[in-house]
TITI-773217 format. One record per residue (C-alpha): residue number from 1; residue in one letter; x, y, z. Coordinates in steps of 0.05 Angstrom, whole numbers, plus 32768, in hexadecimal, padded with zeros to 4 digits. Layout:
% TITI-773217
> NUM|A|X|Y|Z .
...
% end
This chain:
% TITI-773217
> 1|X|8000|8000|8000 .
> 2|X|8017|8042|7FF1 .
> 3|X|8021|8079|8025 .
> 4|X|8025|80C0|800C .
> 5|X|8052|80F2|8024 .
> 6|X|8035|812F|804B .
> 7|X|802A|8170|8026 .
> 8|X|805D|81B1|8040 .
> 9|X|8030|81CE|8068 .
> 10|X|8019|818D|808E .
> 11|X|805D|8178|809B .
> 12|X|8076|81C0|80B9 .
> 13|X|8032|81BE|80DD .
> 14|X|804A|8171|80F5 .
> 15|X|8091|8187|8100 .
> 16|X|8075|81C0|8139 .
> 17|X|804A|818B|8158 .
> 18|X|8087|8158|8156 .
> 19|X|80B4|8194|8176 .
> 20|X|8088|819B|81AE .
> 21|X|807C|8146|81B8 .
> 22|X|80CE|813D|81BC .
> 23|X|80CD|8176|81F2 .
> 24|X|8094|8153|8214 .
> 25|X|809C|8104|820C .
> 26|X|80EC|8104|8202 .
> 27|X|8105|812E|8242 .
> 28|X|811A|80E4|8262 .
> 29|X|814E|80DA|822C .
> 30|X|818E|80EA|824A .
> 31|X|81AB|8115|8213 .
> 32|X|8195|814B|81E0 .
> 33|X|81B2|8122|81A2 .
> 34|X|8189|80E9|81B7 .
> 35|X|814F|811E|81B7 .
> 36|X|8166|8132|8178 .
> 37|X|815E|80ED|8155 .
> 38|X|8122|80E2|817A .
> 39|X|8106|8124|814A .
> 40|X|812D|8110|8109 .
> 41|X|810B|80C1|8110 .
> 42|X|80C3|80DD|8122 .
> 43|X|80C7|810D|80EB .
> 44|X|80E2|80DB|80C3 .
> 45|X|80A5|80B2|80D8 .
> 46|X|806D|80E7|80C0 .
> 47|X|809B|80FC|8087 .
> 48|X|80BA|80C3|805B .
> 49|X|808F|80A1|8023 .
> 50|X|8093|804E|8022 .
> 51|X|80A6|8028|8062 .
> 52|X|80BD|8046|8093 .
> 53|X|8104|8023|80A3 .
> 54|X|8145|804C|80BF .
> 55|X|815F|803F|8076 .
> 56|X|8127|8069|805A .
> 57|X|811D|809E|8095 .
> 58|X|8165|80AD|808F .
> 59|X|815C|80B9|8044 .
> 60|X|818A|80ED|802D .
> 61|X|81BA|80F6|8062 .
> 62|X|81DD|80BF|8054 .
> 63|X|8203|8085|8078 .
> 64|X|8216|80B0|80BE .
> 65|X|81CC|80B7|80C0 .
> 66|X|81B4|807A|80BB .
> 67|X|81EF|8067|80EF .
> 68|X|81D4|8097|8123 .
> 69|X|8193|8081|8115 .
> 70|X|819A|8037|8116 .
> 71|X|81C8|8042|815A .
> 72|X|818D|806C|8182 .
> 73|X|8159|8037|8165 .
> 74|X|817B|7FFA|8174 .
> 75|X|81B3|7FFB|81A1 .
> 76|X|81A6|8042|81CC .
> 77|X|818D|802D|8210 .
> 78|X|8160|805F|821B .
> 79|X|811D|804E|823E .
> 80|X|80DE|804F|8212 .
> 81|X|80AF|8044|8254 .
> 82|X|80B1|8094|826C .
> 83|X|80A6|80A8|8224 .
> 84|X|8065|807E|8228 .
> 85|X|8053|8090|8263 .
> 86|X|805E|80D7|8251 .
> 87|X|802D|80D4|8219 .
> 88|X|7FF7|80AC|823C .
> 89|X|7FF2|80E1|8269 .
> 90|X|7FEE|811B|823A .
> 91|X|7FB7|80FC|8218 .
> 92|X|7F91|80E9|8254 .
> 93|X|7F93|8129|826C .
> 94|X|7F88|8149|8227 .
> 95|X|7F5F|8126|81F0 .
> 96|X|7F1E|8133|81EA .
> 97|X|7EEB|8104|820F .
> 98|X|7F1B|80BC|8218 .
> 99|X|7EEC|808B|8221 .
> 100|X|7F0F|8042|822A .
> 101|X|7F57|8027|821C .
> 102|X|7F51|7FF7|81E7 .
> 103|X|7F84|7FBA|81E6 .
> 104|X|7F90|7FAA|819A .
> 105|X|7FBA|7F75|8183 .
> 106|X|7FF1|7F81|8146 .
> 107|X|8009|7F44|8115 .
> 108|X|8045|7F4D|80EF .
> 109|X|8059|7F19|80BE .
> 110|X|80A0|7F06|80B8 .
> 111|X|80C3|7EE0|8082 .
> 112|X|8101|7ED7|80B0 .
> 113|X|810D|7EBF|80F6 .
> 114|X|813E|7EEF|8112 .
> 115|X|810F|7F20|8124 .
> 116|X|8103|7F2C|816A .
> 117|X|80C2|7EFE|8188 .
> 118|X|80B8|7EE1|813E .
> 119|X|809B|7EA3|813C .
> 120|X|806E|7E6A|8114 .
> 121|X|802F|7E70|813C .
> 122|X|7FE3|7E6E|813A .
> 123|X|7FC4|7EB4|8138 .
> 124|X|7F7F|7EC0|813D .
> 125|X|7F82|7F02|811C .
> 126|X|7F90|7EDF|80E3 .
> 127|X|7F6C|7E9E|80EE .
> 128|X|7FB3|7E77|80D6 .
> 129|X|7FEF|7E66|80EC .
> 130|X|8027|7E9E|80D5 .
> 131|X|8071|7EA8|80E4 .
> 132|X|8069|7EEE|810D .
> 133|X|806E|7F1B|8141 .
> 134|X|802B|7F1D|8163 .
> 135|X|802E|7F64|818A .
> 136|X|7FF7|7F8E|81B1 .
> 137|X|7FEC|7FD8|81B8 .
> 138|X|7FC4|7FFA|81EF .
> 139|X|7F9B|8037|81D7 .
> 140|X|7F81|806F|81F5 .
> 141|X|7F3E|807E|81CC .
> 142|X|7F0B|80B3|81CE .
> 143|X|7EC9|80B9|819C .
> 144|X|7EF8|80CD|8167 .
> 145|X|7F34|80B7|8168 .
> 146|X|7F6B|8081|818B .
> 147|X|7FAE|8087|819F .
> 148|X|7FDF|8052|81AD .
> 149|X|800D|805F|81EB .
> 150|X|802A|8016|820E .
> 151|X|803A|7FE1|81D7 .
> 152|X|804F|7F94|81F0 .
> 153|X|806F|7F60|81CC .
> 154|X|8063|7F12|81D3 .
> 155|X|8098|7EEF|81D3 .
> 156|X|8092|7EA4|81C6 .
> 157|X|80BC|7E79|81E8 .
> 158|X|80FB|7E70|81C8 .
> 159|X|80FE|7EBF|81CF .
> 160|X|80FF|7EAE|821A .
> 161|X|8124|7E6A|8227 .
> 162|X|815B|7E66|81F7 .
> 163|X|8196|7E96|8216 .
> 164|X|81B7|7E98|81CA .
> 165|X|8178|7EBD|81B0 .
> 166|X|8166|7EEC|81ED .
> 167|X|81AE|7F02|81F0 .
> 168|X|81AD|7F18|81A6 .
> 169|X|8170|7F35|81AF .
> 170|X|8174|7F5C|81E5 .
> 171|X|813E|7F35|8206 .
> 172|X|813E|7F4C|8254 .
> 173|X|8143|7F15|828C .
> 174|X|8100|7F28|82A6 .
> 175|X|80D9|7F19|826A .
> 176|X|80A8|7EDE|8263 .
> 177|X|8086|7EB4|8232 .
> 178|X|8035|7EC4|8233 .
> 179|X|8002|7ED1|820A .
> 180|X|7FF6|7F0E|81EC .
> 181|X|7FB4|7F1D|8217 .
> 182|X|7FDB|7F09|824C .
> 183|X|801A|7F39|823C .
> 184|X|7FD9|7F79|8230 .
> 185|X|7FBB|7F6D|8273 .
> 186|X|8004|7F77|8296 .
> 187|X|800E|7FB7|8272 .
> 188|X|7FD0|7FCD|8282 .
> 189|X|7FE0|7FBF|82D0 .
> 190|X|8022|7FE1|82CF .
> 191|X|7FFC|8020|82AF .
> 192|X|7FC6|801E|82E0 .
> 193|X|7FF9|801B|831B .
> 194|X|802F|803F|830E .
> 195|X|801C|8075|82CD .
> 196|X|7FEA|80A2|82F4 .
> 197|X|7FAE|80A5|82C4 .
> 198|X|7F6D|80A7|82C6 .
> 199|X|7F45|8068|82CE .
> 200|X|7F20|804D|8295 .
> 201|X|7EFE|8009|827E .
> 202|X|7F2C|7FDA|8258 .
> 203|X|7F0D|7FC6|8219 .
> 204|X|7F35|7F85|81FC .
> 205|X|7F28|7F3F|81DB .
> 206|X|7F46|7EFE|8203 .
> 207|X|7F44|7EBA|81EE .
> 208|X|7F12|7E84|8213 .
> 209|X|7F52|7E6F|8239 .
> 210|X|7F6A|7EB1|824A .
> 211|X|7F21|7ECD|826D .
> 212|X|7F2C|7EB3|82B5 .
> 213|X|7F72|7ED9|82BA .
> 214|X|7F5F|7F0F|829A .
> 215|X|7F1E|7F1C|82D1 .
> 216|X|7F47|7F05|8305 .
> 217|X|7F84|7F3A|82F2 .
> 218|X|7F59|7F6F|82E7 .
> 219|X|7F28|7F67|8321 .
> 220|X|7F6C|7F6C|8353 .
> 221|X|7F7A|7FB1|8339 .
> 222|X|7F2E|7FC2|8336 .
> 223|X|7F3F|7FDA|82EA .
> 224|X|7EF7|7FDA|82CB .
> 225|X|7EFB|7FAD|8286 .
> 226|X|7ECC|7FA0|8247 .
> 227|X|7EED|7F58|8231 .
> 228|X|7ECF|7F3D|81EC .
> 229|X|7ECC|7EEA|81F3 .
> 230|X|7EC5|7EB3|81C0 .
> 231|X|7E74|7E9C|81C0 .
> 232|X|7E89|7E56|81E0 .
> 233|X|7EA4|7E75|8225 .
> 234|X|7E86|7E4F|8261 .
> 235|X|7E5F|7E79|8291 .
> 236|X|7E40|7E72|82CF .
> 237|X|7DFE|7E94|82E4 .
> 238|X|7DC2|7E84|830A .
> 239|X|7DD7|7E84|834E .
> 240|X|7DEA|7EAB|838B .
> 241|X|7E31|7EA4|8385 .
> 242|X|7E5E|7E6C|835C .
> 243|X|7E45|7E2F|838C .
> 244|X|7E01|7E4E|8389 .
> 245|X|7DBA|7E30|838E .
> 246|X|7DA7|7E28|833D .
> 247|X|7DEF|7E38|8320 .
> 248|X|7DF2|7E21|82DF .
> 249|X|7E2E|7E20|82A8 .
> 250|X|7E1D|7E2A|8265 .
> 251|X|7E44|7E4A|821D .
> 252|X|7E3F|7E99|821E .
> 253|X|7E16|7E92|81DA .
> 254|X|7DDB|7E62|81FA .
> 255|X|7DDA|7E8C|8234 .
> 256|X|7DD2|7ECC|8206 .
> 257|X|7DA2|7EAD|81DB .
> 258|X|7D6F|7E8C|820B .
> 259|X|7D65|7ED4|821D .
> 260|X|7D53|7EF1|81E0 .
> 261|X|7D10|7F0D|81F4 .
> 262|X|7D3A|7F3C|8221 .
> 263|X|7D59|7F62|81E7 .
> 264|X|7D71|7FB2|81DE .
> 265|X|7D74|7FDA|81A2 .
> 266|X|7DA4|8005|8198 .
> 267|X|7DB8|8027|815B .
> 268|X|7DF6|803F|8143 .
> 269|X|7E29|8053|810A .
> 270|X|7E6C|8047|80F9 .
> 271|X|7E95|8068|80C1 .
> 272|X|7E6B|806D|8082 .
> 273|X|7E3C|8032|809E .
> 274|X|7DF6|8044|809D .
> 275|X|7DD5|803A|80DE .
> 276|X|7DC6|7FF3|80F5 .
> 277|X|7DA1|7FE2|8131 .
> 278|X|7DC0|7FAF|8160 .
> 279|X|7DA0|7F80|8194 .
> 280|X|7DC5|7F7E|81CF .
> 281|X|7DB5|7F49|8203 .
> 282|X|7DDB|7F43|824C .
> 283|X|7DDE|7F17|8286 .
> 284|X|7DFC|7F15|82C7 .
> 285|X|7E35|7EDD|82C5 .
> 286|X|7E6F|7EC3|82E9 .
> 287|X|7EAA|7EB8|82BF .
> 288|X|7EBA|7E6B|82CB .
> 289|X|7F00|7E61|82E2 .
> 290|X|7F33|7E2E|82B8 .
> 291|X|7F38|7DED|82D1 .
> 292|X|7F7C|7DED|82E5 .
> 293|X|7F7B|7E32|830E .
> 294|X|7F5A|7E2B|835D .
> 295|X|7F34|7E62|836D .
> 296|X|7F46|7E8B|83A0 .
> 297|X|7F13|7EBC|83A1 .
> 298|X|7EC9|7EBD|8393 .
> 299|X|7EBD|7EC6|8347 .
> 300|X|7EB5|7F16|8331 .
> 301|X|7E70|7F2E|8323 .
> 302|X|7E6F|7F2F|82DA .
> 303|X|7E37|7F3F|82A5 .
> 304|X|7E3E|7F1E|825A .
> 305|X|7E1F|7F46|8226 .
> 306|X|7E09|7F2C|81E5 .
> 307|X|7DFC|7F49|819D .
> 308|X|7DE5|7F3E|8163 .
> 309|X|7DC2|7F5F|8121 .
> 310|X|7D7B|7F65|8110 .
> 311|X|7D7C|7F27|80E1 .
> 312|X|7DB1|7EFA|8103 .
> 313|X|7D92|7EBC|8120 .
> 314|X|7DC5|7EB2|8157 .
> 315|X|7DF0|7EE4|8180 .
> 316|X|7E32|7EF3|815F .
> 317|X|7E5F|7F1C|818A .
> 318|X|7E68|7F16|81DB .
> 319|X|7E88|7F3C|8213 .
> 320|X|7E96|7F3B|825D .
> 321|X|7E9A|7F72|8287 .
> 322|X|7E98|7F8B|82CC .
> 323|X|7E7E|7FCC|82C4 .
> 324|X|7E35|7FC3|82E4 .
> 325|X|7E1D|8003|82EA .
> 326|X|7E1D|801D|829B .
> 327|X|7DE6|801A|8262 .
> 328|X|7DEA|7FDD|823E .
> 329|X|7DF1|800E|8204 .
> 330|X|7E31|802C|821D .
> 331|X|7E4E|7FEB|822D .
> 332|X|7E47|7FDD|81E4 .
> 333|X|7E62|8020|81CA .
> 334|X|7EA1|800B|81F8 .
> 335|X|7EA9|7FC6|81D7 .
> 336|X|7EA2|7FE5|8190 .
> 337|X|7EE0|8016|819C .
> 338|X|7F04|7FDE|8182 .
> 339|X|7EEC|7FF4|813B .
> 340|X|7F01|803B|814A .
> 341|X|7F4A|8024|815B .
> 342|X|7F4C|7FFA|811D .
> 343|X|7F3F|8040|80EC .
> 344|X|7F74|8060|8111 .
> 345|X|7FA4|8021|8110 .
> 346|X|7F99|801E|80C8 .
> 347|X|7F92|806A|80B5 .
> 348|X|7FC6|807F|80E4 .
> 349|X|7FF5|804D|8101 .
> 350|X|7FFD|8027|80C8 .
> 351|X|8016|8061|809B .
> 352|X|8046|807C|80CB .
> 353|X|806D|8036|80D3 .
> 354|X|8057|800D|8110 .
> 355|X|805E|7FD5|80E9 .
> 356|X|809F|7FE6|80C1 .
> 357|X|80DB|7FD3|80F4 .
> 358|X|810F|7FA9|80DE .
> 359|X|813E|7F9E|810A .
> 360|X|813F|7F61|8137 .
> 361|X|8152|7F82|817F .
> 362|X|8114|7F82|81BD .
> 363|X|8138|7FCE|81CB .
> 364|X|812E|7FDD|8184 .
> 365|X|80E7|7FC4|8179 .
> 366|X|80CC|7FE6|81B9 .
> 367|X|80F1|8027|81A1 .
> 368|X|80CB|8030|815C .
> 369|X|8087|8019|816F .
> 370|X|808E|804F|81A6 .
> 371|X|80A5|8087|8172 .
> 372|X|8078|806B|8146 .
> 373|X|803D|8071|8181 .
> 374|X|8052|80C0|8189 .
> 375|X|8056|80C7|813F .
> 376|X|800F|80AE|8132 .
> 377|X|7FFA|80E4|8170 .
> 378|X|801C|811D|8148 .
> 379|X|7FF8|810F|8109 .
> 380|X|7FB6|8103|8127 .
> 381|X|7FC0|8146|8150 .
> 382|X|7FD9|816F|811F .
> 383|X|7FA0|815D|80EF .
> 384|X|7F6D|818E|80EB .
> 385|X|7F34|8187|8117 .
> 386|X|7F61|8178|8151 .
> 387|X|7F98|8199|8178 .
> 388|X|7FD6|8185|819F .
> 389|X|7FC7|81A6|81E9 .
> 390|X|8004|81C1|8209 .
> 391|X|8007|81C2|8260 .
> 392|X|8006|8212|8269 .
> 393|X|804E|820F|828B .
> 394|X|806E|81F8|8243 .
> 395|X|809C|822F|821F .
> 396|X|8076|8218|81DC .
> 397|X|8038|822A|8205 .
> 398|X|8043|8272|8206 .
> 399|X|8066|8276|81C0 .
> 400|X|803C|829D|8188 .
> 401|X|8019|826E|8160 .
> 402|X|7FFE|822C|8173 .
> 403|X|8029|81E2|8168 .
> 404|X|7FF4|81D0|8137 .
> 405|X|7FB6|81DE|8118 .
> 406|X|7F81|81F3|814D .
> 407|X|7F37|81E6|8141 .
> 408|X|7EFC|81FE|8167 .
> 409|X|7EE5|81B8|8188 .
> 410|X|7EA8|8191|8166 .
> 411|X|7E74|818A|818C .
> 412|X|7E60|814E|81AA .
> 413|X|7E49|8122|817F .
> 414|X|7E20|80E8|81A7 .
> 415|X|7DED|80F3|81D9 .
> 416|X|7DEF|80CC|8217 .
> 417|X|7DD9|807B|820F .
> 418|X|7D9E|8065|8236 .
> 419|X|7D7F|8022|8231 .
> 420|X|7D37|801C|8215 .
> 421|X|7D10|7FE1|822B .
> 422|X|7D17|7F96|8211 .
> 423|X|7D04|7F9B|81C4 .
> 424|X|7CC7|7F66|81B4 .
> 425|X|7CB1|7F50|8174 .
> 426|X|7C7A|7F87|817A .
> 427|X|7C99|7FBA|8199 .
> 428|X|7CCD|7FEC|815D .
> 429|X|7D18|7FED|8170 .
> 430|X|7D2B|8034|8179 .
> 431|X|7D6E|8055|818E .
> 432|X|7D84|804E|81CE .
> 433|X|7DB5|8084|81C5 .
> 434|X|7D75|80B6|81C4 .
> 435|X|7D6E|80DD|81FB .
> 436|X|7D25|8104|81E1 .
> 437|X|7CEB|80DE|81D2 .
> 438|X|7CDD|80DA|8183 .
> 439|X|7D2D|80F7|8170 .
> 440|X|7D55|80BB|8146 .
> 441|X|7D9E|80DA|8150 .
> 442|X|7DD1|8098|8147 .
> 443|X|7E12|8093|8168 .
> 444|X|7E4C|809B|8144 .
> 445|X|7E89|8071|8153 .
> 446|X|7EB8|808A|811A .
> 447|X|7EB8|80B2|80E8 .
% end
């Protein structure tokens, strides 16, 4: 796919934005050159056509260039982690309405195996086995846009047991062979201890096997979550507590379909879709625990919520979650951020490189996807319609001129969600997103 070069004006525009970021994000790196490179590889970035590899962002400066480059990439030890941090904050604090942080998982196909946590194994991304690296970003998203800010990497494990390959990799001591839902929800634990932002459901998909962790890891931290789950997950319900009078166990799709007659409407659009009603079904469940795991603890309150279209038979998509006390309407605007991420993965973070790194250190790899991360920030921000906020105490802040474009915000675009009552076969599905009696305004997820 091609990738086209920014105009003039939107790369000086990107090139304030990017002066302010490095001044920002980068004030952990130890010395101004490494600052320096940190500007030349994110403009580099936003402003080279084709992939995006130190070979191309160095472009016409040559071999010393591409040295420096391929030395504060691969080999400089500086820590990406405060950089992160750094940006997670500032858009916390600054975007406009974040709603959820949205776990999405990134394949990238190999055709070697010499890259860092490359491997032959089954991805269900892809529904096939591929030789990859299966990675994960964590994005902060609001109604109109996403931002990714913590990336993980799964390493199979040969990446972790085989002292030849983690030496010439780079691979730390500390690191350990798990899943990749499994290597999200421990990001997502370190940010909610130790990065001081705001709390906010987790919205993330997790294999069958993965669900009883995944509660369990969450629930210690009290970190609300939205979990998507295959149709087959076993679920408890019926009873007072696990050992309950009437407990019963049962697939997440029978339980979701023998109460159909309890069905919500709720209409809503997404990108150029036209709007399409939903029926959403829920049901209070507990999340059975695997087999091999005691339970220590009674089960956490959880409530599974079903969907499905108009004309589908059967129930087709399914979530957990432990947020009780929220329209069944927002729950599902929460779950469908996931589509919102994917625009911006594919409009955004694709075209400024996540994908493109080539070398085959775990220092280098975490070092691009984080420029990358701040890259795909810069361009969002800098685009019109949005602005890049600056904390009043910043020089830039007081400068003439703004960083980037500014634009008066939009105003909101959704109304509140509220829950009708169950839809019937008599009774018309209307929009739950409708706050007056008789008004048909859809949400809109993307745009």
């Amino acid at each position: 796919m091609a990738r086209a070069v920014l105009s003039e004006d939107s790369a000086k525009e990107i090139s304030e934005v990017i002066d302010v970021f490095v001044s920002l994000f980068f004030e952990s790196l130890p010395r101004r050159d490494q600052r320096n490179w940190a500007r030349v590889y994110l403009n580099g970035l936003l402003r080279t056509g084709g992939k995006k590899t130190i070979r191309n962002i160095a472009g016409t400066g040559g071999g010393s260039v591409e040295r420096s480059l391929q030395q504060f990439i691969s080999k400089s030890p500086w820590d990406w982690t405060p950089v992160r941090r750094s940006l997670a904050q500032y858009l916390d604090r600054g975007a406009r309405r974040p709603l959820a942080w949205v776990v999405r998982p990134m394949v990238v196909e190999k055709a070697g195996d010499r890259s860092v946590g490359v491997g032959r194994q089954f991805v269900p991304q892809l529904g096939r086995t591929a030789n990859c690296q299966q990675a994960g970003g964590i994005w902060l998203v609001s109604g109109d846009a996403g931002f990714p800010v913590e990336w993980t990497l799964t390493l199979p494990g040969p990446w972790t047991g085989e002292p030849l390959r983690r030496r010439r990799a780079g691979v730390p001591d500390t690191a350990r062979s798990l899943t990749p839902a499994q290597d999200a929800v421990l990001a997502v634990r370190r940010m909610a201890a130790g990065w001081q932002l705001q709390r906010r459901p987790v919205v993330m998909e997790v294999s069958n096997s993965d669900v009883p962790w995944t509660v369990e890891a969450f629930a210690l931290q009290d970190i609300p979550f939205v979990l998507k789950v295959d149709g087959s997950l076993p679920v408890s319900f019926g009873g007072a507590g696990r050992h309950g009078p009437g407990t019963r166990t049962a697939p997440a799709r029978e339980l979701i379909d023998s109460l159909r007659h309890r069905r919500r409407g709720v209409e809503w659009h997404h990108g150029r879709t036209a709007g399409a009603v939903t029926l959403l079904t829920s049901a209070p469940v507990l999340a059975t625990p695997g087999e091999d795991r005691p339970v220590t603890a009674p089960p956490t309150p959880l409530l599974l919520v079903g969907a499905r279209t108009e004309t589908a038979p059967l129930p087709a998509e399914f979530w957990i979650t432990n947020i009780g006390d929220r329209p069944l309407a927002q729950l599902f605007l929460l779950a469908k951020l996931t589509d919102r991420v994917s625009l911006d993965f594919a409009g955004t973070c694709e075209p400024v490189g996540i994908r493109d790194f080539e070398g085959r250190s775990f220092r280098g790899w975490h070092h691009h996807v984080t420029l990358a991360g701040v890259a795909h920030a810069a361009r969002l921000l800098a685009a019109p319609g949005h602005h890049a906020p600056v904390p009043p105490h910043h020089p830039v802040a007081r400068a003439p001129g703004p960083p980037g474009r500014r634009a008066a915000a939009r105003p909101e675009a959704r109304p509140r969600p509220r829950d009708q009552g169950p839809v019937g076969k008599d009774q018309p599905v209307r929009n739950v997103l409708d706050d007056r009696p008789g008004r048909r305004e859809p949400a809109v997820m993307g745009e």
